[in-house]
NUSE-644333 format. One record per residue (C-alpha): residue number from 1; residue in one letter; y, z, x. Coordinates in steps of 0.25 Angstrom, whole numbers. Layout:
<rs>
seq=NUM	type=A	Y=Y	Z=Z	X=X
...
</rs>
This chain:
<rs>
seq=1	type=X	Y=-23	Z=38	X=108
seq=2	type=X	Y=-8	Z=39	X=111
seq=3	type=X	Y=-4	Z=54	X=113
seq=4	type=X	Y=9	Z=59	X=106
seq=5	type=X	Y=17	Z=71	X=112
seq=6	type=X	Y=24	Z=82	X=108
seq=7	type=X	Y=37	Z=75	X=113
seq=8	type=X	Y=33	Z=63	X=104
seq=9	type=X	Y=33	Z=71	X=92
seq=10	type=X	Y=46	Z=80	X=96
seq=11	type=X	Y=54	Z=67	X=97
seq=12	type=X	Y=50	Z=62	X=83
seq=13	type=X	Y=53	Z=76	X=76
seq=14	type=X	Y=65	Z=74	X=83
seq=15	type=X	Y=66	Z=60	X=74
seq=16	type=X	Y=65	Z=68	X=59
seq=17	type=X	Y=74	Z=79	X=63
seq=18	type=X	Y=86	Z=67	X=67
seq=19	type=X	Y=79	Z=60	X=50
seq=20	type=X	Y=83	Z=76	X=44
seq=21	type=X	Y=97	Z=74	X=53
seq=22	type=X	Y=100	Z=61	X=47
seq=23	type=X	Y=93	Z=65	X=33
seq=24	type=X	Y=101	Z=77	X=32
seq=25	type=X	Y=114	Z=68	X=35
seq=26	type=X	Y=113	Z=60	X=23
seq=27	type=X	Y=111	Z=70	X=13
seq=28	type=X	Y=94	Z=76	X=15
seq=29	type=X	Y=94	Z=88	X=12
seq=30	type=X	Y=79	Z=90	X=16
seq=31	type=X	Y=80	Z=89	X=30
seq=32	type=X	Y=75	Z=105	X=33
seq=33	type=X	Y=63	Z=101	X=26
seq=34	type=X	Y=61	Z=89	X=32
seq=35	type=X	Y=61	Z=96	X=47
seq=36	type=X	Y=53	Z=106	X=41
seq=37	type=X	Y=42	Z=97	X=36
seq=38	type=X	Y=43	Z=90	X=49
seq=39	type=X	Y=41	Z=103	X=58
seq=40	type=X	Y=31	Z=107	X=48
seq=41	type=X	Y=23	Z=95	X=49
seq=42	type=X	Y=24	Z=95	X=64
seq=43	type=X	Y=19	Z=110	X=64
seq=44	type=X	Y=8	Z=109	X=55
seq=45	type=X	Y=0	Z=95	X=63
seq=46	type=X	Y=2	Z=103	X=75
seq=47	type=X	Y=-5	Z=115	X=70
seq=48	type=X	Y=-15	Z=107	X=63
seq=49	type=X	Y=-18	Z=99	X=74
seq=50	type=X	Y=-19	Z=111	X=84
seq=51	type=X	Y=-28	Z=115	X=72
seq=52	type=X	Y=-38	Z=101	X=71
seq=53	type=X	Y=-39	Z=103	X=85
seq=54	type=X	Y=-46	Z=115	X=84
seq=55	type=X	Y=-54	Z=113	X=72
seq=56	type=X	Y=-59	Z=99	X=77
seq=57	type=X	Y=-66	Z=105	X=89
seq=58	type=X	Y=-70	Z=117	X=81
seq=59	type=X	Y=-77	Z=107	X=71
seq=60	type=X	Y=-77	Z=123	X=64
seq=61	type=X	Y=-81	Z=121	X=49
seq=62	type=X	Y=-73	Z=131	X=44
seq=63	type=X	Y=-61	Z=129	X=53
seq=64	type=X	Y=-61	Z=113	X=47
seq=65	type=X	Y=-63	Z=119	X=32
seq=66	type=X	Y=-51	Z=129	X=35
seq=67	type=X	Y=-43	Z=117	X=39
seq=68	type=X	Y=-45	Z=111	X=26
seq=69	type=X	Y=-45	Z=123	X=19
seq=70	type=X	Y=-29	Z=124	X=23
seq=71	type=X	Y=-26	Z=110	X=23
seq=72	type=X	Y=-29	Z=111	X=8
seq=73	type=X	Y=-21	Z=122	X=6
seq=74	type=X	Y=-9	Z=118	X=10
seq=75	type=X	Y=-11	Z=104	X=2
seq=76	type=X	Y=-13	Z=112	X=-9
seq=77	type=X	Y=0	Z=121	X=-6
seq=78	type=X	Y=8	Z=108	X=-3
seq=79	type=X	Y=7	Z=101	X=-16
seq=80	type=X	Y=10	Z=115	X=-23
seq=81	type=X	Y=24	Z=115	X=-15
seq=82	type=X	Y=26	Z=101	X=-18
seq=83	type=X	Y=28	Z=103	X=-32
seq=84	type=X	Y=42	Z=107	X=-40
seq=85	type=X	Y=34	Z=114	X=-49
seq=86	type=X	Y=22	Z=122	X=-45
seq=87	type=X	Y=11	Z=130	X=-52
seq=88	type=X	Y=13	Z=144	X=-52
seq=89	type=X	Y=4	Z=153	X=-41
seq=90	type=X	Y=-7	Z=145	X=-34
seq=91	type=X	Y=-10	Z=136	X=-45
seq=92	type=X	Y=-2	Z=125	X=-38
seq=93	type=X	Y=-9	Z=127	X=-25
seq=94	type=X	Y=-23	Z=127	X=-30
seq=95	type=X	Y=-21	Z=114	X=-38
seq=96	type=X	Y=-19	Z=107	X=-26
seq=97	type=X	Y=-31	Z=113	X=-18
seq=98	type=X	Y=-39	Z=112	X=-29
seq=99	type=X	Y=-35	Z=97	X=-32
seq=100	type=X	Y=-36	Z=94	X=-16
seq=101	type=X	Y=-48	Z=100	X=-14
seq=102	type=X	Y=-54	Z=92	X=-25
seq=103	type=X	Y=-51	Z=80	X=-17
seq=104	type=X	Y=-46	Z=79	X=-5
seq=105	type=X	Y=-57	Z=90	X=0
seq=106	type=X	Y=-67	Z=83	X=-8
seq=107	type=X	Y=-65	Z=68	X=-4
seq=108	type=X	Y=-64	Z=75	X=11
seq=109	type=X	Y=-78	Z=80	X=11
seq=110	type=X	Y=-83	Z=67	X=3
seq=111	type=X	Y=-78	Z=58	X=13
seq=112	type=X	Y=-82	Z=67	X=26
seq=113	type=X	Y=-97	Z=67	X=21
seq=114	type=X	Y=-99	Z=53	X=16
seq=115	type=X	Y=-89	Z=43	X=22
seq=116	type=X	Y=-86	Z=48	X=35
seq=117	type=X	Y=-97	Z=57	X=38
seq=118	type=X	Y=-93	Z=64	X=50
seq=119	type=X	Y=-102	Z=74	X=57
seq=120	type=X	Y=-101	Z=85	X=53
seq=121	type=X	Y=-94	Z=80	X=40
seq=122	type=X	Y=-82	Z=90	X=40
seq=123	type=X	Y=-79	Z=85	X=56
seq=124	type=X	Y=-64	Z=88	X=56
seq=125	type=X	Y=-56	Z=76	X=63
seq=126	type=X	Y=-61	Z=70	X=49
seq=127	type=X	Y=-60	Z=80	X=40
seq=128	type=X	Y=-48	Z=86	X=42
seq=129	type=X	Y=-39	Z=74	X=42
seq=130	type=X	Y=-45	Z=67	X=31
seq=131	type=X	Y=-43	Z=81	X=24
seq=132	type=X	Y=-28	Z=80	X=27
seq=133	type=X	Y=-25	Z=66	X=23
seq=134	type=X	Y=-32	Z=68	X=9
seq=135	type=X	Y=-25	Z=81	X=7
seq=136	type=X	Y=-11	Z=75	X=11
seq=137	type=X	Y=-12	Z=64	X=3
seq=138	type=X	Y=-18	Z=72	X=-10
seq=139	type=X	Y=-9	Z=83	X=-9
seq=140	type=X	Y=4	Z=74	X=-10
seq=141	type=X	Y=-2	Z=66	X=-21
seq=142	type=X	Y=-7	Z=79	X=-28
seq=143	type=X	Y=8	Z=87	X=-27
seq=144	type=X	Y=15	Z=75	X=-32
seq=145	type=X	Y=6	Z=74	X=-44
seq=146	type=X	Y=6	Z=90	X=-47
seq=147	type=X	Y=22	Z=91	X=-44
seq=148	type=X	Y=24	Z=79	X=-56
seq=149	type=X	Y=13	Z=85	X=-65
seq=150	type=X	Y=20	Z=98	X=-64
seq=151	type=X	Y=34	Z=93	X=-65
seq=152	type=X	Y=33	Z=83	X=-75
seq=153	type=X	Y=26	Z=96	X=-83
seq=154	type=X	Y=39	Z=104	X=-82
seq=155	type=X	Y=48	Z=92	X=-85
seq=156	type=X	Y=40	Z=88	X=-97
seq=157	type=X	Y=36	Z=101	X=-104
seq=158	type=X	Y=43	Z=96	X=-118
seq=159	type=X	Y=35	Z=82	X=-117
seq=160	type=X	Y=21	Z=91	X=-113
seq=161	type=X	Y=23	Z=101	X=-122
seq=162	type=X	Y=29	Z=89	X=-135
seq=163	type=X	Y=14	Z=82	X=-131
seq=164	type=X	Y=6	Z=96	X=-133
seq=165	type=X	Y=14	Z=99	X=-147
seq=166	type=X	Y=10	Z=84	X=-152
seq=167	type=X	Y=-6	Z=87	X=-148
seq=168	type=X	Y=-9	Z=84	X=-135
seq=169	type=X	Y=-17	Z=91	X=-124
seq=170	type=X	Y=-12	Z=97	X=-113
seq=171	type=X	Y=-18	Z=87	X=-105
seq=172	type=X	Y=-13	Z=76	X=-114
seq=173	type=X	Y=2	Z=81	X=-115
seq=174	type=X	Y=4	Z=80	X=-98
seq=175	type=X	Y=-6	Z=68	X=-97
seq=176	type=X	Y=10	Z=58	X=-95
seq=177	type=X	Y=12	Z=69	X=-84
seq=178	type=X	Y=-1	Z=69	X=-76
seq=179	type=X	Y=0	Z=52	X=-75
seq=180	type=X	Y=13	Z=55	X=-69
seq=181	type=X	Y=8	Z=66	X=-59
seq=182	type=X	Y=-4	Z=57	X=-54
seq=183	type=X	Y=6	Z=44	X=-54
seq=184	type=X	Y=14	Z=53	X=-45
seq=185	type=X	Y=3	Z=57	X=-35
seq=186	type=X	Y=-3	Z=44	X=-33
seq=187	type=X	Y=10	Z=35	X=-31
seq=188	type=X	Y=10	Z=39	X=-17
seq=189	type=X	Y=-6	Z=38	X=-16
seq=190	type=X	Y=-5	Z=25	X=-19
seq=191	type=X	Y=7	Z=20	X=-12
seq=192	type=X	Y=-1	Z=25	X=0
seq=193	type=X	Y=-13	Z=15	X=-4
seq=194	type=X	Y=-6	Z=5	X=-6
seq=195	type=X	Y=2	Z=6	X=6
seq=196	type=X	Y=-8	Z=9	X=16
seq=197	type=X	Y=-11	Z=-3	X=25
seq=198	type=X	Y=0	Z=-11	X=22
seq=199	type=X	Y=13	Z=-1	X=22
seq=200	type=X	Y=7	Z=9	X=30
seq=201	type=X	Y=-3	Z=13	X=40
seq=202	type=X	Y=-9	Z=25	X=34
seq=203	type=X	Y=-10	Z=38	X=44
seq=204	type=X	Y=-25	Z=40	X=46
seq=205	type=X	Y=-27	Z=25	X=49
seq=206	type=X	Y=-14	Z=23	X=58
seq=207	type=X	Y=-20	Z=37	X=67
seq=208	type=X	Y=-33	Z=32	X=68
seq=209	type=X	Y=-28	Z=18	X=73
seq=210	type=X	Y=-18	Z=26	X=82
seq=211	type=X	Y=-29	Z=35	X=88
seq=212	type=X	Y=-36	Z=21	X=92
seq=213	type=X	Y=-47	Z=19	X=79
seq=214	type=X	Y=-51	Z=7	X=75
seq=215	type=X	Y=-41	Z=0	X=64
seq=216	type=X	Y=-51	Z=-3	X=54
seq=217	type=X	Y=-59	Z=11	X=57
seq=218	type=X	Y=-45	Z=17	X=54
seq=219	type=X	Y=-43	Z=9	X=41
seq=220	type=X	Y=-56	Z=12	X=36
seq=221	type=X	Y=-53	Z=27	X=37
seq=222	type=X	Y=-39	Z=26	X=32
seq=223	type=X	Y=-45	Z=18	X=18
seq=224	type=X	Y=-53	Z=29	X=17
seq=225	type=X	Y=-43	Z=41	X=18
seq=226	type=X	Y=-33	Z=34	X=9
seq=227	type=X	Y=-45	Z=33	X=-2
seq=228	type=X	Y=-47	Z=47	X=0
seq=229	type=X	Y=-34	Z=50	X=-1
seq=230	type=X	Y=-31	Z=40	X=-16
seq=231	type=X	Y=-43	Z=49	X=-20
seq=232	type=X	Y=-38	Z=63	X=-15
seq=233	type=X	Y=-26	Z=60	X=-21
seq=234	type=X	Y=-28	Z=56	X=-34
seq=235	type=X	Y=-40	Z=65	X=-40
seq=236	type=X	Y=-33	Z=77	X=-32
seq=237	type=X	Y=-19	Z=73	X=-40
seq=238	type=X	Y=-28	Z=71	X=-53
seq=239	type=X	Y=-35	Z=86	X=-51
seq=240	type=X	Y=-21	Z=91	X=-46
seq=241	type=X	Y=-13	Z=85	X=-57
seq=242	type=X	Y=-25	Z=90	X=-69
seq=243	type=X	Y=-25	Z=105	X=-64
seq=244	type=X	Y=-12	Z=106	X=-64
seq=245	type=X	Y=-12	Z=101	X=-78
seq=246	type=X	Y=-20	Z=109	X=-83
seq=247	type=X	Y=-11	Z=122	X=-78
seq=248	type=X	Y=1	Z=117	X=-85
seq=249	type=X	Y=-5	Z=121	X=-98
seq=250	type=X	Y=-11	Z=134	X=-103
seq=251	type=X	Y=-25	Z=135	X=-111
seq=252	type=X	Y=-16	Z=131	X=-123
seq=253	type=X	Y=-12	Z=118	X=-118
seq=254	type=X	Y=3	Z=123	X=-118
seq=255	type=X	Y=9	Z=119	X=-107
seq=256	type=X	Y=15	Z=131	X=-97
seq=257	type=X	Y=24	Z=125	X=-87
seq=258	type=X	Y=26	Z=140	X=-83
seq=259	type=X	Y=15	Z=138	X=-71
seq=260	type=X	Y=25	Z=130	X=-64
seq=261	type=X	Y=34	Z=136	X=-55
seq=262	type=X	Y=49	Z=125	X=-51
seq=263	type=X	Y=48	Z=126	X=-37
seq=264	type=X	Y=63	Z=126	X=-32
</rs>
């Protein structure tokens, strides 16, 4: 494998500061959260990976449970922040660890024991990055379905509350705004599919092949991780989208957009 330094990588950072330069000359306004994200994204791999190193050749139970134990979290607490209006207190967080920990945790620990059946099963050079491709994947699709669900909510209380005054359920009255939220959370889900092999080279594949594996080795692995991730993805947006349902109304079936908090 062909080494990378840390000049390499200074040179391209040097490459998105000069995109916000230009950005911000025709007319982005986003340009300190662009440099932020990148020096946030460059902070955190560096730390993790000083981090995997450790823990690999620890091969610790508890430390590789801790890993995951934050990675969730902070999944969790990302698609809380991604949404314009967010449930009030931890409710938000603990919809998207409970929906991720539904799926992505459980399809983890399925695939660990019966398809790759490493020795001993929670080996972490496997664990921990499949772990982080299902939660990446599952946590956009999940905030893009629970940051429609909760805004279609707010901007269609008249229609929700005209359906509950003619009969229907709570269930039945925001049934139109679910379909929209799951349509929303899967567009990119399957844009992915569709693309993979023939548009792009998808990630885990592409570092395998770079790191000297075997093409078809690599493709076999990458099949599985994208049917892991269609699977993740949908059931935890389907989990995500029906909790969240449900605390929109009260034991009445009124509807209470008073949980929702507008994030400015």
């Amino acid at each position: 494998m062909i080494l990378i330094s840390y000049w390499d990588l200074a040179t391209l950072s040097f490459l998105v500061f000069l995109l916000g330069l230009f950005l911000w000359l025709n007319g982005f306004s986003q340009v300190k959260h662009l440099w932020w994200a990148t020096t946030r994204m460059v902070v955190q791999l560096l730390f993790m990976g000083v981090w995997l190193s450790w823990v690999f050749y620890s091969e610790n139970p508890l430390w590789i449970a801790l890993v995951g134990i934050v990675m969730l979290s902070a999944a969790g607490y990302e698609i809380t922040k991604r949404q314009q209006y967010r449930f009030k207190r931890l409710h938000g967080l603990m919809i998207g660890f409970l929906s991720l920990s539904f799926t992505a945790l459980l399809l983890l620990i399925g695939v660990l024991t019966l398809v790759i059946q490493p020795e001993p099963w929670y080996q972490p050079q496997y664990a921990i990055p499949l772990l982080g491709m299902l939660l990446g994947n599952s946590m956009t699709a999940i905030g893009l379905g629970l940051d429609s669900l909760t805004r279609n909510a707010v901007q269609m209380k008249a229609k929700i509350e005209a359906q509950l005054a003619l009969g229907k359920t709570a269930k039945q009255s925001l049934d139109f705004i679910k379909q929209q939220s799951l349509h929303a959370a899967m567009i990119p889900v399957m844009n992915m599919l569709v693309a993979a092999g023939i548009i792009s080279l998808p990630g885990m594949m592409t570092g395998q092949i770079l790191a000297g594996a075997d093409p078809m080795e690599a493709v076999k692995y990458q099949i599985m991780i994208m049917l892991l991730i269609a699977t993740s993805t949908g059931f935890g947006t389907l989990i995500a989208v029906n909790y969240a349902g449900k605390q929109l109304f009260d034991a009445r079936q009124r509807l209470k957009t008073s949980v929702l908090i507008k994030v400015k």
